[in-house]
C-alpha positions in Angstrom: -77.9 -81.8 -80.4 -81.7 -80.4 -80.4 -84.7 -82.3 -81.5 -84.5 -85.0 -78.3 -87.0 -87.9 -78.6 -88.6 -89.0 -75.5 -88.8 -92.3 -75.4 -92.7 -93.5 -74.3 -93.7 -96.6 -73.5 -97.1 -97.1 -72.7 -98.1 -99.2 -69.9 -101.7 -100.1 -69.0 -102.8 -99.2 -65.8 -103.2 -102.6 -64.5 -99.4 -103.3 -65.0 -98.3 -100.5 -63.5 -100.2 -101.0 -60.0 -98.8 -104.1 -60.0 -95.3 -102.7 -60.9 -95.8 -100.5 -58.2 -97.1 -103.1 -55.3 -94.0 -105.2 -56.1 -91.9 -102.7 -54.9 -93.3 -101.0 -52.5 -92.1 -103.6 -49.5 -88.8 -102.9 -50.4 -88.7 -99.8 -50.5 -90.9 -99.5 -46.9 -87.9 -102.3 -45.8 -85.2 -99.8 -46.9 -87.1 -97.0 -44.7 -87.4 -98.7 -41.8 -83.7 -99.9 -42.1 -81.1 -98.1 -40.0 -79.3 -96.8 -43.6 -82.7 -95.8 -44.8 -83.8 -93.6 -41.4 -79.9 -92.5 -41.8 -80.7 -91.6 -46.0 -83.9 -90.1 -45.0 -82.4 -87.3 -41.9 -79.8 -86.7 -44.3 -82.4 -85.4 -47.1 -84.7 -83.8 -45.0 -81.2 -81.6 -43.6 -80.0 -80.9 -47.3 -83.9 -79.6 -48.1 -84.6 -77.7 -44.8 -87.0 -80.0 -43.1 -87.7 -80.9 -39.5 -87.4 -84.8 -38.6 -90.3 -84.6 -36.4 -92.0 -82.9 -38.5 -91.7 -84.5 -42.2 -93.8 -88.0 -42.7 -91.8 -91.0 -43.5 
């Protein structure tokens, strides 16, 4: 199949700050949570990185 259609949506800025705000405590949550420090060694090991040295 060639030709693939991207599918756009346009969001204004506004909404997408917003969008962005509403998740970010849950996300911060999940990285301060003992399976999101665990999630978080685990990547840094598969891509090369230093714990003590990568920002969380």
């Amino acid at each position: 199949m060639s030709g693939h259609k991207e599918n756009k949506i346009n969001i204004p800025k506004e909404q997408l700050e917003r969008l962005a705000a509403s998740f970010f405590p849950v996300i911060k949550d999940f990285y301060r949570s003992d399976r999101g420090k665990k999630f978080w060694k685990k990547y840094l090991k598969e891509n090369g990185q230093k714990a003590d040295t990568a920002a969380v």
